[in-house]
C-alpha positions in Angstrom: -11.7 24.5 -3.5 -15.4 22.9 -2.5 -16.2 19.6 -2.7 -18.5 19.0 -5.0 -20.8 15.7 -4.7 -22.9 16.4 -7.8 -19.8 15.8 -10.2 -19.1 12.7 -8.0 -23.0 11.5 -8.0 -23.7 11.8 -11.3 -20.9 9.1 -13.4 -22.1 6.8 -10.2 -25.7 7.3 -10.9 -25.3 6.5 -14.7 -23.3 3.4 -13.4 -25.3 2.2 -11.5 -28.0 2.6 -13.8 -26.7 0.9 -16.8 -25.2 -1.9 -14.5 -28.7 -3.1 -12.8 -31.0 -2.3 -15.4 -32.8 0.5 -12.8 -35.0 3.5 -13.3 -33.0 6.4 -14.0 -35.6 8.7 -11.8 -35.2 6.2 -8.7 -31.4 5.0 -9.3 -30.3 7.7 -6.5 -31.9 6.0 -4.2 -29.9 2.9 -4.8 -26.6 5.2 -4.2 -27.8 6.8 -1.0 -28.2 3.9 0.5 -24.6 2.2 -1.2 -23.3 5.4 0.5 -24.8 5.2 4.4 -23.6 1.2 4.0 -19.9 2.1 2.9 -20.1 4.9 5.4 -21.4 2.3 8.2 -18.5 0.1 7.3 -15.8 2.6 7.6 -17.0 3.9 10.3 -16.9 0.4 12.1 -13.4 -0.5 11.1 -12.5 2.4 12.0 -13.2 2.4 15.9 -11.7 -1.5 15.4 -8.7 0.0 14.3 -8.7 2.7 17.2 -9.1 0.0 19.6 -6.3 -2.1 18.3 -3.9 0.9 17.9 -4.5 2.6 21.4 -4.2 -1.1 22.7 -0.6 -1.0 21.0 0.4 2.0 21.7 -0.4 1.4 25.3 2.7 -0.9 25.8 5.2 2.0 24.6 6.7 4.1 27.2 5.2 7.5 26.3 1.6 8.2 27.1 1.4 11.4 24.2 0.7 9.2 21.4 -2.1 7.4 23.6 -3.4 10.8 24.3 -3.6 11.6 20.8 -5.0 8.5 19.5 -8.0 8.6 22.2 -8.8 12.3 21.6 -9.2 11.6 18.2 -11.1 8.8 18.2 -15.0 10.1 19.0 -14.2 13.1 16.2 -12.8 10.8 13.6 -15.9 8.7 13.4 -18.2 10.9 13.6 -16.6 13.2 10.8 -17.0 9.8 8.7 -20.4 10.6 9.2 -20.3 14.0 8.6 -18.4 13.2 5.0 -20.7 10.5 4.2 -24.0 12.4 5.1 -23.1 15.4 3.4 -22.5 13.2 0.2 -25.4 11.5 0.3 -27.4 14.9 0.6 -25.3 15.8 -2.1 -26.3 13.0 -4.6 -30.1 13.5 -3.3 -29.8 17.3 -4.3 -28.0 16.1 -7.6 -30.4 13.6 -8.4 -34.0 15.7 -7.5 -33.2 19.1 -8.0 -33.7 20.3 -4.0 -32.0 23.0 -2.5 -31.1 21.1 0.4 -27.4 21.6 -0.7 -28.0 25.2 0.3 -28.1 24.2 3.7 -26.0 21.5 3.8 -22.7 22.9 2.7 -22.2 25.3 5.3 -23.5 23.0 8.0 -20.6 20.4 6.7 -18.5 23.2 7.2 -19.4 24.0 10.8 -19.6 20.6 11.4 -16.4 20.3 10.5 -14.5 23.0 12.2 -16.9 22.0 15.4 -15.2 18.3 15.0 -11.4 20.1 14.5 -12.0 22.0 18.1 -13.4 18.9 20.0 -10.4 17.1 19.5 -8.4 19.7 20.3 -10.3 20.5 23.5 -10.3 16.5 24.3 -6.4 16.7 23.9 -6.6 19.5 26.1 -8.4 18.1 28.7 -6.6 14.6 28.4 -3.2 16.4 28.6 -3.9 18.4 31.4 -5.1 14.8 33.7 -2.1 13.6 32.2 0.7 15.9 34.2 -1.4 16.2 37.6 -1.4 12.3 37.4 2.1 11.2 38.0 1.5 7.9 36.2 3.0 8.0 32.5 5.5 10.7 33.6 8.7 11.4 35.5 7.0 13.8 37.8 3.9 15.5 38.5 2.4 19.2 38.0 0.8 21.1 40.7 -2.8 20.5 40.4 -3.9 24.2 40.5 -1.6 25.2 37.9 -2.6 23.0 35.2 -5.9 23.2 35.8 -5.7 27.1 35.1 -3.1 26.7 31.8 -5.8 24.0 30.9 -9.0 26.6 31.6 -7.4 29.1 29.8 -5.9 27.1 26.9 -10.2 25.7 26.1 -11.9 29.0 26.7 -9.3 30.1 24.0 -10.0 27.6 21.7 -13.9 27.8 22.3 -14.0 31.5 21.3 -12.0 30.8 18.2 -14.2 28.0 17.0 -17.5 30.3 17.7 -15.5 33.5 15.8 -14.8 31.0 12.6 -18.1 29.5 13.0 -19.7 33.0 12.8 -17.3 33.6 9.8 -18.3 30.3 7.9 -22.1 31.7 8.1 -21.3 35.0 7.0 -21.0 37.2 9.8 -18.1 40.0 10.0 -15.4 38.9 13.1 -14.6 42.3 13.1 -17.2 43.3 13.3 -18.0 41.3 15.8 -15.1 41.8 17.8 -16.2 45.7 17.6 -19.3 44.9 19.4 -17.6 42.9 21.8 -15.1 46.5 22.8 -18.7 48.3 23.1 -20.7 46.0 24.8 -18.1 45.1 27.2 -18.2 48.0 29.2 -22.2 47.8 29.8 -21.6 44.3 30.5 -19.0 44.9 32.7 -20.9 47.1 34.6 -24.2 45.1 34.9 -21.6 41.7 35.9 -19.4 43.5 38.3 -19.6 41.0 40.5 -19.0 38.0 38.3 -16.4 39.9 37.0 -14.7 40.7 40.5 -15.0 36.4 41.1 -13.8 35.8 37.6 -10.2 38.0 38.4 -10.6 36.9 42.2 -10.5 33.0 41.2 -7.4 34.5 38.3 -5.7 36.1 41.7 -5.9 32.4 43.3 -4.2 31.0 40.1 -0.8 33.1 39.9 -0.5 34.3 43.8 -1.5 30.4 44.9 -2.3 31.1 48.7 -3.7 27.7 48.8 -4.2 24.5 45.8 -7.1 21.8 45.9 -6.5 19.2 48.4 -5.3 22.0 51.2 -6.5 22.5 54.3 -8.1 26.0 54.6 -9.1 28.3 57.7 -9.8 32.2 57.8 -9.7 34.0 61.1 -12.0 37.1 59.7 -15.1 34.1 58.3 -16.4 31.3 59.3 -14.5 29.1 56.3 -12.7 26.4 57.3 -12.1 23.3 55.4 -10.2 21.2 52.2 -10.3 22.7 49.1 -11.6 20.7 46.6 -12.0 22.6 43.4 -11.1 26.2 42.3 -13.2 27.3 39.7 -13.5 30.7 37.8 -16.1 32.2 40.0 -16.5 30.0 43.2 -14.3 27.6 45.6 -15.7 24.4 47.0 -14.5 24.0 50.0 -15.1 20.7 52.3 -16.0 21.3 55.9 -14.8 18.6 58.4 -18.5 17.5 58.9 -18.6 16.9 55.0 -20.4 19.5 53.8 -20.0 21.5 50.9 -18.8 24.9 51.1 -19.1 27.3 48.3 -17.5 30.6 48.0 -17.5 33.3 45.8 -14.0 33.9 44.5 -13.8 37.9 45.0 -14.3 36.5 48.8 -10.7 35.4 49.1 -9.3 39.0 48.0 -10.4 40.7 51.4 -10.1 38.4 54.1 -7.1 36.4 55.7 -6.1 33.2 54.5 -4.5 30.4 56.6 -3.2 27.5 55.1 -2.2 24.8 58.0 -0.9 22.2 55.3 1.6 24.6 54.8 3.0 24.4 58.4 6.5 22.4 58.8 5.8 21.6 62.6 3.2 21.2 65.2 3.0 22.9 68.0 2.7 21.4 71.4 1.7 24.1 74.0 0.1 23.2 78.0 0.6 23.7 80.9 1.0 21.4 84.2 0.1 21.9 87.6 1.4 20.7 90.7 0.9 21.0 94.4 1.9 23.4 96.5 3.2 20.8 99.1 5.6 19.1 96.2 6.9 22.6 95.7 10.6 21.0 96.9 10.1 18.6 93.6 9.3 21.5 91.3 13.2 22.2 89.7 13.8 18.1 89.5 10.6 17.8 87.6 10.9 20.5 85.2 14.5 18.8 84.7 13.3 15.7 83.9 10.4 16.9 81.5 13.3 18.8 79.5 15.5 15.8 79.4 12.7 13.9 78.2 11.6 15.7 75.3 15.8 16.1 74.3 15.5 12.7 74.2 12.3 12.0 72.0 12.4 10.4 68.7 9.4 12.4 67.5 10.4 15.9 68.9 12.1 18.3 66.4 15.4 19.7 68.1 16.1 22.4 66.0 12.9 24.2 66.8 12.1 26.1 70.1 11.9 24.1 73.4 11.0 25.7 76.5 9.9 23.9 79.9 9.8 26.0 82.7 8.0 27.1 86.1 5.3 29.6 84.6 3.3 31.3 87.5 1.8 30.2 90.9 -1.7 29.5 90.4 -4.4 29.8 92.9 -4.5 25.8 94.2 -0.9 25.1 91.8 2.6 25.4 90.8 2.1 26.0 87.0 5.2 24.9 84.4 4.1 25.4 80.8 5.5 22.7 77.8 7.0 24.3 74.5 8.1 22.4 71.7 7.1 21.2 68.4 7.1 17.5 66.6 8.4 16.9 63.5 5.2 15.7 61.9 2.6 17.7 60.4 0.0 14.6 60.4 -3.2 15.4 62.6 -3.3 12.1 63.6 0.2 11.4 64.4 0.5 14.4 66.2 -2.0 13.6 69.3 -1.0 10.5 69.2 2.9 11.9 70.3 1.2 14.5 72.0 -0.8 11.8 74.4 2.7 10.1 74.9 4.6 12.9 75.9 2.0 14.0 78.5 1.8 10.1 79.5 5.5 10.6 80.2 5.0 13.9 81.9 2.3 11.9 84.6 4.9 9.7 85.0 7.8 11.9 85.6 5.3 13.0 88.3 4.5 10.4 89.6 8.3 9.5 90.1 9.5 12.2 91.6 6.2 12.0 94.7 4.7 14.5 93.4 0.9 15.1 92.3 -0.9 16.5 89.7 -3.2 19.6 91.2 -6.6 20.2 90.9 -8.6 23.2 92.5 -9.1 22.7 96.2 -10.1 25.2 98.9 -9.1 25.7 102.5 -10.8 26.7 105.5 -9.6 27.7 108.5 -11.8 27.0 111.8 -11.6 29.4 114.9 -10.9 27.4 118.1 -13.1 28.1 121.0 -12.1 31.0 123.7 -9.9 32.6 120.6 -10.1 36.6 120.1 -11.8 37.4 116.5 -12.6 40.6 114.8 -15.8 42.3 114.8 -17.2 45.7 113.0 -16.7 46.9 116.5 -13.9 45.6 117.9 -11.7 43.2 119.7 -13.9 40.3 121.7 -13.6 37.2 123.1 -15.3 33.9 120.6 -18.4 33.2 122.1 -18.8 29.9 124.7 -21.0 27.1 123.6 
């Protein structure tokens, strides 16, 4: 069943007519404009009664019906507009005999169904900020999850309003949708490579190697940074220096991915040198270190901890450090890592020993001692 205005616009125009004494050729007139005024007004009490409802609503404890109330808002109105427009074109065609209605019924139509999928995409969208922020709610979503669900759930709904849309102007879907099986495979082959970042960016969605907001690194590219969004055919990525980093999703399917915000535990691996001469000091040292990190508050115990003598270096007595903190903070972790090899100087120090650093020695022959020669055995030479 259409709506009809003409049967509306007619009793109204006669009305009208008889009521103000007007000409029944220009009466219409009158009743477009009674129509864009009444449609002013309800549109305008309208958004004052949005604004009062999502102000009430705000002080319950769920934040659905606020999502509902502000998604419809913007499409409510403006489908008063729609209604009361297509009514007044209505009365105009009724009144002077135009075939504007043959243009304006199925736009009302579209306009319509256009209105239905905006709020639903709004919803959508509103929703889906709704669980990644944990205000309003118990707990939050992961962040790549719902943005994918939310992705998928509007370009579903945007191909269903463009399929009845196609329908309300007379096109076939199936028709359509028959075209679509045909020309996918030419389009598939002339957008391989949108396609291959369109399933690469899918891949990152159900496999998650990494989410927006981790820190990212590959060993086989130079692509290190945070991610900040994951779209359907590239990755922004945020270098350290603050630049923008873009990648093409099919990228991530042949080349290594590290993700250090993964990692439970820093790692805390050097090595120390001392001198040769404190070699006596070495064992009590190495002791001490040990004991040390047993006892520090910022060490983790249950992981690996090694401190031993390593190798004899050139100018030193080399024993490496091996052990992990507890934190995962960049920050937090040099600033135990600068205490504990504070406390290692110290340790050191306490023990009379010295840290070493590269030093040569040479060895002077004293006069009237025998030295070797490409011929033989002589005497040093007399100054």
């Amino acid at each position: 069943m259409e709506f009809d205005g003409k049967e509306i616009a007619q009793p109204i125009q006669q009305w009208i007519t008889e009521s103000f004494s007007l000409n029944q050729e220009n009466a219409w007139i009158v009743v477009v404009f009674a129509i864009v005024l009444v449609t002013l007004i309800v549109a305008f009490v309208l958004g004052r009664f949005f604004n009062r409802l999502h102000k009430s609503l705000a002080r319950t404890r769920t934040i659905w019906d606020d999502l509902l109330i502000e998604a419809m808002r913007k499409p409510v109105i403006i489908l008063v507009w729609v209604i009361g427009g297509g009514f007044a074109f209505d009365v105009i065609d009724a009144s002077t005999g135009t075939v504007l209605l043959d243009v304006v019924t199925p736009i009302r139509k579209v306009s319509v169904i256009i209105l239905i999928g905006w709020f639903l995409v709004r919803f959508v969208g509103l929703t889906e900020k709704a669980l990644i922020d944990p205000v309003g709610i118990n707990t939050s979503m992961d962040e790549t999850t719902v943005s994918a669900l939310g992705k998928l759930v509007r370009l579903a709904l945007i191909i269903t309003i463009g399929l009845v849309v196609l329908q309300t102007f007379g096109y076939s879907i199936s028709g359509v949708l028959a075209f679509g099986g045909i020309g996918g495979i030419a389009v598939g082959f002339a957008a391989k490579d949108l396609l291959a970042n369109f399933f690469g960016g899918l891949m990152i969605y159900l496999d998650r190697p990494f989410k927006v907001g981790d820190w990212v690194r590959s060993p086989d590219k130079n692509i290190e940074g945070t991610v900040e969004d994951i779209g359907w055919r590239l990755t922004r990525i945020r270098t350290f220096d603050k630049r923008p980093l873009y990648v093409p999703n099919a990228t991530f399917t042949s080349i290594s991915v590290e993700n250090p915000s993964r990692m439970t535990n820093r790692r805390i691996y050097e090595t120390v040198g001392v001198r040769y001469c404190d070699v006596a000091t070495v064992r009590q040292i190495v002791t001490d270190v040990k004991n040390m990190l047993r006892g520090h508050e910022a060490i983790d115990q249950n992981q690996t901890m090694i401190v031993n003598l390593n190798t004899f270096a050139p100018s030193s007595l080399d024993f490496f450090i091996y052990t992990f903190t507890k934190t995962t903070d960049w920050i937090e972790y040099h600033e135990i890592k600068e205490d504990v090899l504070l406390k290692v100087m110290e340790i050191i120090e306490s023990n009379n020993a010295e840290v070493a650093f590269p030093t040569s020695t040479v060895h002077l022959v004293p006069e009237g001692e025998f030295q070797m020669s490409s011929v033989g055995v002589q005497s040093a030479p007399q100054s």
